[in-house]
Backbone as CSV, one residue per row, in Angstrom:
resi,resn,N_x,N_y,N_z,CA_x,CA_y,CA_z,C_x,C_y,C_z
1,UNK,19.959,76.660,95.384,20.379,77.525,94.278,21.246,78.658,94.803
2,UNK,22.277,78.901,94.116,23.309,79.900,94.585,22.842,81.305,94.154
3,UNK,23.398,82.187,94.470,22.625,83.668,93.958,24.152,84.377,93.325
4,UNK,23.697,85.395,92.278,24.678,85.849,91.813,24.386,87.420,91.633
5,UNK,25.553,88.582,91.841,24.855,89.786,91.176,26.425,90.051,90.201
6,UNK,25.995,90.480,89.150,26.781,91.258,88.010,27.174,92.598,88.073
7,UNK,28.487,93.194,88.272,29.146,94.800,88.052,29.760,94.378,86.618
8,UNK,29.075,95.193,86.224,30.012,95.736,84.449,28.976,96.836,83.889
9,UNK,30.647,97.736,83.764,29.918,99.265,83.268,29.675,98.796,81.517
10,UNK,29.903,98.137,80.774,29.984,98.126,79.536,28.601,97.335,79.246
11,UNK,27.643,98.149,79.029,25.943,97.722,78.788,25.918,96.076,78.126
12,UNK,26.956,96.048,76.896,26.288,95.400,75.640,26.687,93.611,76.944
13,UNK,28.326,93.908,77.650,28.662,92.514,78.208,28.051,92.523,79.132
14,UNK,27.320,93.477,79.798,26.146,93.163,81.074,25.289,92.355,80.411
15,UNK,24.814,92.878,79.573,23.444,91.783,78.780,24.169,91.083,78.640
16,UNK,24.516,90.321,78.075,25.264,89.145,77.526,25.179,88.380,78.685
17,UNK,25.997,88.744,79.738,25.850,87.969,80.735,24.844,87.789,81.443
18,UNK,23.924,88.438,81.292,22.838,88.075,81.990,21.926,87.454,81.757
19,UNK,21.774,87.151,79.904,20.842,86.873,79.670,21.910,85.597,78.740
20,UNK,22.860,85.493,78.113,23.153,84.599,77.540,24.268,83.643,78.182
21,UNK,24.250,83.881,79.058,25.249,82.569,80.016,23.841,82.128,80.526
22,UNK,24.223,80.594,80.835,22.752,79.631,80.649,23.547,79.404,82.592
23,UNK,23.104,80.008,83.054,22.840,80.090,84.689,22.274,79.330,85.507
24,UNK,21.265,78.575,84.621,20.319,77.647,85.263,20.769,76.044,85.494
25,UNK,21.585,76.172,84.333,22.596,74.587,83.934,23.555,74.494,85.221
26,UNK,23.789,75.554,85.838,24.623,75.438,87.666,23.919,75.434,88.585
27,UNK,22.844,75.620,88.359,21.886,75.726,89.774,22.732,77.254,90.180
28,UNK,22.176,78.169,89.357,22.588,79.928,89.993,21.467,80.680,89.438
29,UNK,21.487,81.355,89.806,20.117,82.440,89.914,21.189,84.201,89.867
30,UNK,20.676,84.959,88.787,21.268,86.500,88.683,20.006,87.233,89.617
31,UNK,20.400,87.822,90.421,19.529,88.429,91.141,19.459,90.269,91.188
32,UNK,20.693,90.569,90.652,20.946,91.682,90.492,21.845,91.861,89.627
33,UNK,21.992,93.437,89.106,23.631,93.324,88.267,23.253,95.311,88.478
34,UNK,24.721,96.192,88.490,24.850,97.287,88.412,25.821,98.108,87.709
35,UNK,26.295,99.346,86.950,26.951,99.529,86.202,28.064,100.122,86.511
36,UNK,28.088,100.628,87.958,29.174,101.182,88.627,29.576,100.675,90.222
37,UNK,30.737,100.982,90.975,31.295,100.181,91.532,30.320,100.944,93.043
38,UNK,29.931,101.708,92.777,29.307,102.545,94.112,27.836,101.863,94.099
39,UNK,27.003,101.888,93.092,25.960,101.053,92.757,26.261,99.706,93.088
40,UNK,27.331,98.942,92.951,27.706,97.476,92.992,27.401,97.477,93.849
41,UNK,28.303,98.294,95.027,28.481,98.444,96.444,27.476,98.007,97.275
42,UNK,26.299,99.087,97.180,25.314,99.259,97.855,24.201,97.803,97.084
43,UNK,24.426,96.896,96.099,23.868,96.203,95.381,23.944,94.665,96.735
44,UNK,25.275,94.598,96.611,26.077,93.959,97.315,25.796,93.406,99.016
45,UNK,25.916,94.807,99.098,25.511,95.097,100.346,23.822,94.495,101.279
46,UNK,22.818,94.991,99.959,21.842,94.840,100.011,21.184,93.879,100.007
47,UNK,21.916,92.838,98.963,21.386,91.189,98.297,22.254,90.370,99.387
48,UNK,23.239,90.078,99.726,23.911,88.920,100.134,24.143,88.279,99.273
49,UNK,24.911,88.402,98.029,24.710,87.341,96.819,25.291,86.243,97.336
50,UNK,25.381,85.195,96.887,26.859,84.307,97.077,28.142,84.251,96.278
51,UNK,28.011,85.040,95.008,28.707,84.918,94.311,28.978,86.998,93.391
52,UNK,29.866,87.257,93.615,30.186,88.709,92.618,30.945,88.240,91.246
53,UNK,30.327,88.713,90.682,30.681,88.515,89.431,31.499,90.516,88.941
54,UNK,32.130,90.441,88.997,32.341,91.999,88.608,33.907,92.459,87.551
55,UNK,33.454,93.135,86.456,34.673,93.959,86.435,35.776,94.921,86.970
56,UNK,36.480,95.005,86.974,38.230,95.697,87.410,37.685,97.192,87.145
57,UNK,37.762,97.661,86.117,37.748,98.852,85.790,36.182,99.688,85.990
58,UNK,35.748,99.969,86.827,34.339,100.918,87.155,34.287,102.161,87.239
59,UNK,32.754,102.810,86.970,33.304,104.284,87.244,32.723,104.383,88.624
60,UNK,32.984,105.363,89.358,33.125,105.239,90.609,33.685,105.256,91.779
61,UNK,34.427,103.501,91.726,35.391,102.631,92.455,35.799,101.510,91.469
62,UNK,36.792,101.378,91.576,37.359,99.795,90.940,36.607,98.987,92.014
63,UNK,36.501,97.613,91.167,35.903,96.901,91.301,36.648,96.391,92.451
64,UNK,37.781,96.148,92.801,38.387,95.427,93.611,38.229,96.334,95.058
65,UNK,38.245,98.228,94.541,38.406,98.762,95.990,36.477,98.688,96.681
66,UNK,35.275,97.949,95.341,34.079,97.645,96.086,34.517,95.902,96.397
67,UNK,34.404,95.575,95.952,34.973,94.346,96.956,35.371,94.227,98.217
68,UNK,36.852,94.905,98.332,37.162,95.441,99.706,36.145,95.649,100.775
69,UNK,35.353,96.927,100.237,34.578,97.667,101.048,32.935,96.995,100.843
70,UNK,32.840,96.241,99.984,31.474,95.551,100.637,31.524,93.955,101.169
71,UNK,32.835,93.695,101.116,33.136,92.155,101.539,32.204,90.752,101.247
72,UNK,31.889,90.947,100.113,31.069,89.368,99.608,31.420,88.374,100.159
73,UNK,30.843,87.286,99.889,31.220,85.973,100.712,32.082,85.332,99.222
74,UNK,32.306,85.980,98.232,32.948,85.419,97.468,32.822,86.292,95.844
75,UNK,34.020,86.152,94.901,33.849,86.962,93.921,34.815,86.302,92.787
76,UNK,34.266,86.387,91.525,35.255,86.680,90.718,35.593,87.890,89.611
77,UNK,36.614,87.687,88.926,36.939,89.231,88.389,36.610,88.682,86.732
78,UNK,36.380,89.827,86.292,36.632,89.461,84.963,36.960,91.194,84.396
79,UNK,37.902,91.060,83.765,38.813,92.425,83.193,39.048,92.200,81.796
80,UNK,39.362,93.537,81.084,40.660,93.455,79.792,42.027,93.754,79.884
81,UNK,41.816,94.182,81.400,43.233,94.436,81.656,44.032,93.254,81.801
82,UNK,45.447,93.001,82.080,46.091,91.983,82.181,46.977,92.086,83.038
83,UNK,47.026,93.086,83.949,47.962,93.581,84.423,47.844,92.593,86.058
84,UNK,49.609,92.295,86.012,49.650,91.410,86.977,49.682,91.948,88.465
85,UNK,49.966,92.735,88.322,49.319,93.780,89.742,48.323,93.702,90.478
86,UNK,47.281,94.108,89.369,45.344,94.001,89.680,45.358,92.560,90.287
87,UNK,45.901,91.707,89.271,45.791,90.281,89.840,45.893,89.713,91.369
88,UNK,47.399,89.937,91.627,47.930,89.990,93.243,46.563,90.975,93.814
89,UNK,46.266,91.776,93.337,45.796,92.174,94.617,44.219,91.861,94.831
90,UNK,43.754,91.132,93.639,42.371,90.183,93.644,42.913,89.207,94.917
91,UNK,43.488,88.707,94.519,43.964,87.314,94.931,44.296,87.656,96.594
92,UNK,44.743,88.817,97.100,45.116,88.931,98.142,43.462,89.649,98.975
93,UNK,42.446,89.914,98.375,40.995,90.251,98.802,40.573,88.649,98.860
94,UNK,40.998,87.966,98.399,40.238,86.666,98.346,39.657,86.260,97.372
95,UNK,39.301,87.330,96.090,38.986,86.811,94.891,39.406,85.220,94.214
96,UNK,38.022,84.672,94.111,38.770,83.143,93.654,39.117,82.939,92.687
97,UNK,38.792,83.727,91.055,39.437,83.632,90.210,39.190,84.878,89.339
98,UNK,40.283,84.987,88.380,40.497,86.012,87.244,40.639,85.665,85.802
99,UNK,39.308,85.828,85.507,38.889,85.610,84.193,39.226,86.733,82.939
100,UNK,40.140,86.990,82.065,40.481,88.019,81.324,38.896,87.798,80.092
101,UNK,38.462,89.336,79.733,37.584,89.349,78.322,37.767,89.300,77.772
102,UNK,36.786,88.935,76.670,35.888,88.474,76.829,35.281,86.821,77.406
103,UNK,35.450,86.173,78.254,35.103,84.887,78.949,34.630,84.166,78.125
104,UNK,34.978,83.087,77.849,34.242,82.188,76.894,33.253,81.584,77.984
105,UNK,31.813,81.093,77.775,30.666,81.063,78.569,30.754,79.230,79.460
106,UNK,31.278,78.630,78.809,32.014,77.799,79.535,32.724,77.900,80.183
107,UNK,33.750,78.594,80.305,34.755,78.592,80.962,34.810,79.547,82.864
108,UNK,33.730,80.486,82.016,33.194,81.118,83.158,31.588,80.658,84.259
109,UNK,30.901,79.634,83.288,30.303,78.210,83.792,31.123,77.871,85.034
110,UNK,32.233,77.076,84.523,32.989,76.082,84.985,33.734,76.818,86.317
111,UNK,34.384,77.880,86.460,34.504,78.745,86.993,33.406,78.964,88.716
112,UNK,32.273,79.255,88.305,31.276,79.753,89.077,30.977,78.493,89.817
113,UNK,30.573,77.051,88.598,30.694,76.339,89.715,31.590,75.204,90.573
114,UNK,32.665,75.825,89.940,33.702,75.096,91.077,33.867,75.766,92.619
115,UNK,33.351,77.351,92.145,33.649,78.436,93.238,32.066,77.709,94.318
116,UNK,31.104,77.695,93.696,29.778,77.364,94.463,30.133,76.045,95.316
117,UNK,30.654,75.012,94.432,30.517,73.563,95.291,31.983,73.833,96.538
118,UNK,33.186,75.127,96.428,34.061,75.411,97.640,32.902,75.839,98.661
119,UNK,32.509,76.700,98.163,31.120,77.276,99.345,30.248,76.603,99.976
120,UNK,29.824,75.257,99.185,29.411,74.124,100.295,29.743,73.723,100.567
121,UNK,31.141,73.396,100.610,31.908,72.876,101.230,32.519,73.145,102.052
122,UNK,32.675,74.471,102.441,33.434,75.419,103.488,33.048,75.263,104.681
123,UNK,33.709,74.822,105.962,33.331,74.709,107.163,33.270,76.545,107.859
124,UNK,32.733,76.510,109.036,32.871,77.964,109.701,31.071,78.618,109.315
125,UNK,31.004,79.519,109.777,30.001,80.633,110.189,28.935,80.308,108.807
126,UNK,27.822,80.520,108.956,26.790,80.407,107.831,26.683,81.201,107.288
127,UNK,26.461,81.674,106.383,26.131,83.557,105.269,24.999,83.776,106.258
128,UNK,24.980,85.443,105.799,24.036,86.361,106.391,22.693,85.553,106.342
129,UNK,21.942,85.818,107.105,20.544,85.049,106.787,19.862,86.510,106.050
130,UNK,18.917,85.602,104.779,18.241,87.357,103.780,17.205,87.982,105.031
131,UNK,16.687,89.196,104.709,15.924,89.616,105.708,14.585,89.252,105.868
132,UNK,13.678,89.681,105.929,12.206,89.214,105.163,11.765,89.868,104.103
133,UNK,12.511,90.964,103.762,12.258,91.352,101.994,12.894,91.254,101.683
134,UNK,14.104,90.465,101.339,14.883,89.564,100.949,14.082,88.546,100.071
135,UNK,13.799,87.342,101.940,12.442,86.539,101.202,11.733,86.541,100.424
136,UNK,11.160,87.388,100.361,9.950,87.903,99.831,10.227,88.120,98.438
137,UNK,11.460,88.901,97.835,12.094,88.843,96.427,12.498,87.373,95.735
138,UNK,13.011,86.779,96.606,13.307,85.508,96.530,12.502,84.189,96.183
139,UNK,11.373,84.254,96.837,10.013,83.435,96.604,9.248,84.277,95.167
140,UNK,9.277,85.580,95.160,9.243,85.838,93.895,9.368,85.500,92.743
141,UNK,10.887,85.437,92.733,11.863,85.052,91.632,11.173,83.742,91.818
142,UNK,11.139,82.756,92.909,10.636,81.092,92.292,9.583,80.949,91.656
143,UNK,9.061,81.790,91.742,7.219,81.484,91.885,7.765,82.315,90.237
144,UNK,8.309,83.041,89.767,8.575,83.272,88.112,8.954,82.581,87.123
145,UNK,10.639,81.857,87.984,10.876,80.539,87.556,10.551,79.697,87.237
146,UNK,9.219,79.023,88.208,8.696,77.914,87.918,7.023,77.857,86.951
147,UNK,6.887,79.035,86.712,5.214,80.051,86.279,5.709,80.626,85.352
148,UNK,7.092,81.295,84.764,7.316,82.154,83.279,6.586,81.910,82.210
149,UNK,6.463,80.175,81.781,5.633,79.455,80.597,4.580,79.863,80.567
150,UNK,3.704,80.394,81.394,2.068,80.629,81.999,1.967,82.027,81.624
151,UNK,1.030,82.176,81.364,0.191,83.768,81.552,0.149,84.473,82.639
152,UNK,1.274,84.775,83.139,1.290,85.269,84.750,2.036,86.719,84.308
153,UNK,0.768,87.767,85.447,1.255,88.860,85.728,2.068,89.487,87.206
154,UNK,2.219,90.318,87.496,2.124,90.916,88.471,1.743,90.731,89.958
155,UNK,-0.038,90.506,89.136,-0.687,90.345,89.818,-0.452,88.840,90.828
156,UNK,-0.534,87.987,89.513,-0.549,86.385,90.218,0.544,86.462,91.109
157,UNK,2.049,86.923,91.164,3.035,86.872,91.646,2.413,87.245,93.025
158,UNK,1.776,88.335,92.989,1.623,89.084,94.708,0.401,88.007,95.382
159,UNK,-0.518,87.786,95.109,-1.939,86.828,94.991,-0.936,85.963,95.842
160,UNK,0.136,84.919,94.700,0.736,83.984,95.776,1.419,84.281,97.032
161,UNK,1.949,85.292,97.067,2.923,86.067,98.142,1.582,86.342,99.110
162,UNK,0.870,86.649,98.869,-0.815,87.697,99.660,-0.114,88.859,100.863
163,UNK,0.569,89.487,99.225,1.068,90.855,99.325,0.244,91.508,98.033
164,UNK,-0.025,92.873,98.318,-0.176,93.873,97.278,0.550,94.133,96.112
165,UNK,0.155,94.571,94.872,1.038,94.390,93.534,2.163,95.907,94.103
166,UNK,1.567,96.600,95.189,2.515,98.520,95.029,3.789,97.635,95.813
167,UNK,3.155,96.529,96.976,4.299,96.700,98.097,5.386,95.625,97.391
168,UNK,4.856,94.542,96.440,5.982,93.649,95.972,6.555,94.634,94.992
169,UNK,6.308,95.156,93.907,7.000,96.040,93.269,7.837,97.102,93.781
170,UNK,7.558,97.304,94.718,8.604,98.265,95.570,9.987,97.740,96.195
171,UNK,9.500,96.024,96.435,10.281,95.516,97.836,11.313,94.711,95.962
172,UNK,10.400,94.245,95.424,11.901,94.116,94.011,12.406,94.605,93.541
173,UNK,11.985,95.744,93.420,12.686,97.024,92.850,13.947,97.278,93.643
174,UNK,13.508,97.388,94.708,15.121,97.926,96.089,15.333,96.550,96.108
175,UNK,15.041,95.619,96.125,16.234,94.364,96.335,16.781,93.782,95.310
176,UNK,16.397,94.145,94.021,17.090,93.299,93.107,17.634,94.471,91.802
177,UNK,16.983,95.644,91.920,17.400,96.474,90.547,16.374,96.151,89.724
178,UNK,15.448,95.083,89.375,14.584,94.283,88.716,13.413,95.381,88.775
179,UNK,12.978,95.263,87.918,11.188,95.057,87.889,10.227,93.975,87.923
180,UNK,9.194,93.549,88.322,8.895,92.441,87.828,8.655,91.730,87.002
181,UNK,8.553,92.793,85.840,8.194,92.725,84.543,9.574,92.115,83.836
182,UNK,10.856,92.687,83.910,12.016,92.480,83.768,12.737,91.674,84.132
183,UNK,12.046,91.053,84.906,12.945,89.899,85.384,11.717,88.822,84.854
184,UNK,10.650,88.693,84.758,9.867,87.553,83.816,10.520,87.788,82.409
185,UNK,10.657,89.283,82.137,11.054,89.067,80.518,12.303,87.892,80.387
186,UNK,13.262,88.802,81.220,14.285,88.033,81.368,14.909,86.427,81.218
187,UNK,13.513,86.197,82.325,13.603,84.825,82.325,12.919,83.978,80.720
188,UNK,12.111,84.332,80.759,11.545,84.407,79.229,12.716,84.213,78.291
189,UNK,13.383,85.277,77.844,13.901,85.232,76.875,15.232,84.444,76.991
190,UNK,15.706,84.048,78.504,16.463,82.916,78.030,16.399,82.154,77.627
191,UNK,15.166,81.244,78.352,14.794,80.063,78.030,14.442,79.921,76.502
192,UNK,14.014,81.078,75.899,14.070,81.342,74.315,15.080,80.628,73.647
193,UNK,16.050,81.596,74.530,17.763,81.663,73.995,17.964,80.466,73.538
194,UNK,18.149,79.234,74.978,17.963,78.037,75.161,17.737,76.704,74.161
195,UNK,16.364,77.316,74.209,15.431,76.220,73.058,16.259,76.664,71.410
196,UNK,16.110,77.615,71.392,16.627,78.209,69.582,18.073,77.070,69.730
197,UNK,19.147,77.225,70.493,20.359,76.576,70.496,20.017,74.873,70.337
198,UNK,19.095,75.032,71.448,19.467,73.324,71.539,18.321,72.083,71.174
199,UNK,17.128,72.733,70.616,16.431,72.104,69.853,16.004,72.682,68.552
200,UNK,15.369,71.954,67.340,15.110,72.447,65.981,13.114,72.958,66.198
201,UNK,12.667,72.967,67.139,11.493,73.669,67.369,11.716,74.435,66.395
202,UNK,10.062,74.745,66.271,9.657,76.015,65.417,10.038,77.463,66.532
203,UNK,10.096,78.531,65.774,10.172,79.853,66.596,8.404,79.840,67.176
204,UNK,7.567,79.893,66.447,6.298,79.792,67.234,6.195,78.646,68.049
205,UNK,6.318,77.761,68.431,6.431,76.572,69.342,7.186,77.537,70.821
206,UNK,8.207,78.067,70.098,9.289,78.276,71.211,8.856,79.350,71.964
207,UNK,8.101,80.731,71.460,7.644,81.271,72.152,6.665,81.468,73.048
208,UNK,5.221,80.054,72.336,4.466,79.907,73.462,5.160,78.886,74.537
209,UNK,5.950,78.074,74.513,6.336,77.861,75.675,7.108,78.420,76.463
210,UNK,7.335,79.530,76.054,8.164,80.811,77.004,7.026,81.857,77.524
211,UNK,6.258,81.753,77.217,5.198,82.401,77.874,4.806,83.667,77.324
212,UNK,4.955,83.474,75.863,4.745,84.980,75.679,3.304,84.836,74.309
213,UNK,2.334,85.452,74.432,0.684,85.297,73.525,1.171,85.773,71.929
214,UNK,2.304,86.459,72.128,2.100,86.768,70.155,3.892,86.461,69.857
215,UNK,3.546,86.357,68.880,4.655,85.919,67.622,5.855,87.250,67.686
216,UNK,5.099,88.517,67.261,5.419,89.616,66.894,6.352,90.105,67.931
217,UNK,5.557,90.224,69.202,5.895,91.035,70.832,7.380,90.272,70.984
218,UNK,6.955,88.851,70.432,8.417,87.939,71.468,9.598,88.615,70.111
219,UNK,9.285,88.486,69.405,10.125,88.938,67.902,11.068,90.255,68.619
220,UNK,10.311,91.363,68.912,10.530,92.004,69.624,11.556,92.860,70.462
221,UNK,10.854,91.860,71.666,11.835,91.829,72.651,12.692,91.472,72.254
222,UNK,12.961,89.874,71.949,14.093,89.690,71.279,15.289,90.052,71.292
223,UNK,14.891,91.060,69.778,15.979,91.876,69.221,15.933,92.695,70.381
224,UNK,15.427,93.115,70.791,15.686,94.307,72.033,16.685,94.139,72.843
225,UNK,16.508,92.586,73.179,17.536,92.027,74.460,19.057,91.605,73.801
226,UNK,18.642,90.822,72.403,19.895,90.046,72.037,20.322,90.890,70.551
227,UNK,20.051,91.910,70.630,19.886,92.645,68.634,20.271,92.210,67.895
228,UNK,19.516,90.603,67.506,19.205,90.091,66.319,17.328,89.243,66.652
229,UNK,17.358,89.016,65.646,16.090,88.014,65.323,16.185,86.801,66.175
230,UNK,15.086,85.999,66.593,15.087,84.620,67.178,15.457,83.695,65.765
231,UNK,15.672,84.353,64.729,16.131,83.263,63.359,17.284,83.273,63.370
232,UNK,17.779,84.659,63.199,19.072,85.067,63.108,20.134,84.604,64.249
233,UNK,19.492,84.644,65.424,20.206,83.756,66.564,19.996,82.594,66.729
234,UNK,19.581,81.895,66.139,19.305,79.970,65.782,20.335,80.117,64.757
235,UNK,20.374,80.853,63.616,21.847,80.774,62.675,23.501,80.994,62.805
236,UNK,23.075,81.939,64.188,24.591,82.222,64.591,25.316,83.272,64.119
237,UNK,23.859,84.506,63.872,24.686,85.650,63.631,23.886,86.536,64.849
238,UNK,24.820,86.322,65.899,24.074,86.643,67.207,25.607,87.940,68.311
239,UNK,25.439,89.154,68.257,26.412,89.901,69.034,26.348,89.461,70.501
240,UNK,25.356,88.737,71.019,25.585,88.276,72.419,26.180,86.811,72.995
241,UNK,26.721,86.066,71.628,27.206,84.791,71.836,28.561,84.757,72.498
């Protein structure tokens, strides 16, 4: 699985992308995302993603002068600008492609993984190896992935790790921006996303197999994450499509 982190200062297309591009259909994993180019930076820096996903325009640093200065093993841009300038000089950092906004979710799919299968394919030096709290975030995230459907807290996450709930919450917190809580929601409410699109399930069906005990809570979140209804986004009056 490839790893990805997200720069975009504009809240509403951070969500969007994080939670409504179906990530899982590439074999990619969001591991982080930040709202400014100094935050990216040090994001960057920190994760080893394989993949930057970032906007042009940041407050901070432009996106291209954190690029520069945190050197990913690979990135693409996505802007409203159009300006053929910015472009050349993506292109001359190594940026593999320039996606203008808003991205249609295919297209930026298709995109990510043409860029992933160059990366296995690339002869020369191996990526950074993660550290051991790296690891440790990482086996996390699987052990969420594959356990979200379940009644799993905190707790169970560290139990499997046979780490403490203070020291894993600390070590995800600094490696991913995440909480743990936030990144189960997360995962949660895609797979929501998911099911509402691509099967006629009931909304109660759909939420106990996302792992969540009440009707109401998942209702919720929901709107919290996507601000509409799990009805209203099965109909297609959805601001994160």
């Amino acid at each position: 699985m490839h790893t990805v982190v997200i720069i975009e200062d504009e809240d509403l297309i951070r969500q969007e992308l994080l939670i409504a591009v179906d990530w899982e259909s590439i074999d990619c994993r969001v591991i982080g995302d930040a709202s400014d180019g100094i935050s990216g930076e040090s994001l960057i820096r920190a994760l080893h993603p394989d993949v930057v996903l970032s906007d042009i325009r940041l407050p901070g640093q432009s996106g291209l002068q954190m690029i520069e200065r945190a050197a990913p093993r690979s990135a693409i841009i996505l802007t409203g600008y159009g300006e053929f300038e910015l472009a050349q000089q993506a292109i001359r950092l190594g940026v593999y492609d320039y996606l203008m906004k808003p991205a249609d979710h295919e297209d930026l799919l298709a995109a990510v993984r043409k860029l992933c299968r160059k990366l296995d394919e690339q002869a020369g030096p191996a990526p950074q190896e993660p550290s051991v709290q790296q690891h440790t975030v990482r086996q996390a995230m699987d052990y969420i992935d594959g356990h979200y459907h379940e009644d799993i807290s905190i707790y169970q996450v560290a139990s499997h790790l046979q780490l403490s709930e203070s020291h894993l919450s600390h070590q995800f917190k600094e490696f991913s921006g995440y909480t743990v809580l936030e990144y189960l929601q997360n995962r949660r409410i895609r797979e929501a996303m998911k099911l509402l699109r691509e099967t006629t399930l009931q909304v109660s069906e759909i939420y106990r197999r996302c792992g969540f005990l009440s009707g109401s809570y998942f209702s919720r979140l929901f709107k919290r994450y996507t601000g509409v209804t799990p009805r209203d986004y099965r109909s297609g009056n959805t601001p994160v499509s």
